[in-house]
N, C-alpha and C positions, 0 to 999 in steps of 0.2 A: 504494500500500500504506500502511495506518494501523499504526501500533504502538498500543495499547490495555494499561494496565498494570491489574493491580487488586492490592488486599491481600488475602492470606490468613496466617491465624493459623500460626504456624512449623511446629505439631504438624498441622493439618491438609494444610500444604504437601508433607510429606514423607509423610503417608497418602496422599494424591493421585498421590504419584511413586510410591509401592508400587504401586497398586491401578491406575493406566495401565502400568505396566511389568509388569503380571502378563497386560495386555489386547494386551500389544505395541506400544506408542503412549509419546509423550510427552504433556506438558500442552499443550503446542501443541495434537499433535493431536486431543486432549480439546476444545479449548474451537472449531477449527475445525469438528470435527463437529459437536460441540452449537450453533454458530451456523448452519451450512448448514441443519441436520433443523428448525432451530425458524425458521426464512426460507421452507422448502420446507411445511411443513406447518402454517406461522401458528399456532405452537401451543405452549405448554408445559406440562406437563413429558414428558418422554419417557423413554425407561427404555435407555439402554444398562448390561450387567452385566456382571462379573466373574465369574468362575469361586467358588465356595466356596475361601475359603483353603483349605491343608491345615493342619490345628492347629498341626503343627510347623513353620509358614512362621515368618518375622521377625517381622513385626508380633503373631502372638500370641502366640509366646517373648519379646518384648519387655514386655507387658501381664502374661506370667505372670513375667518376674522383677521386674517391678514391684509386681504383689502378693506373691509371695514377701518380697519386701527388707520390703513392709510389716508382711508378716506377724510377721518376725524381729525389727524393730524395736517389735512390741506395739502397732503402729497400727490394729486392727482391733475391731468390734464385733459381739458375740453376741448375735443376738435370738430370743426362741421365736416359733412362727408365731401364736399369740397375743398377743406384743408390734407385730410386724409391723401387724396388722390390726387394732387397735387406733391404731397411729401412721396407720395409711389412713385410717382415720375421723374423725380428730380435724380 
C-alpha cells in the first residue's frame, strides 16, 4: 500500500467533504474510485455527480450569509444591463 498526499486549497477541501458526504463516501473514497474508473477505462475525465443541493443545504446558507454580510457592509456593485455589456466588450 502507497500513501499518496496532494494539496488542496482549505475552501475547496471542505467543499469536497460537503459534496462526498452528500454522495455517502469520504475523500478516500472519492479519489479511490476516481483512480480504479480512470485504470479500468484508460481515460479521463468521467462524471461521477451529486445530487442538486437543496438551496437551504450549508454550503448555500453559507454563500448566502456571505453575500448578505457583504451586502450590509456596502461591498456590492450596481450595474445596468447596458453597463454589463459594454464591460463584455471592452
Amino acid at each position: 500500500m502507497t500513501t499518496v498526499s496532494i494539496r488542496l486549497d482549505d475552501e475547496e477541501k471542505k467543499d469536497l467533504d460537503v459534496m462526498c458526504a452528500e454522495m455517502g463516501m469520504n475523500i478516500t473514497t472519492f479519489y479511490m474510485i476516481y483512480t480504479k474508473k480512470a485504470l479500468r477505462d484508460r481515460r479521463i475525465p468521467f462524471e461521477i455527480t451529486a445530487p442538486e443541493p437543496d438551496f437551504y443545504c450549508e454550503s448555500n446558507m453559507k454563500q448566502l450569509r456571505k453575500a448578505m454580510k457583504q451586502y450590509q457592509e456596502g461591498k456590492f456593485v450596481v450595474k445596468t444591463m447596458d453597463e454589463l455589456e459594454e464591460l463584455a466588450n471592452e
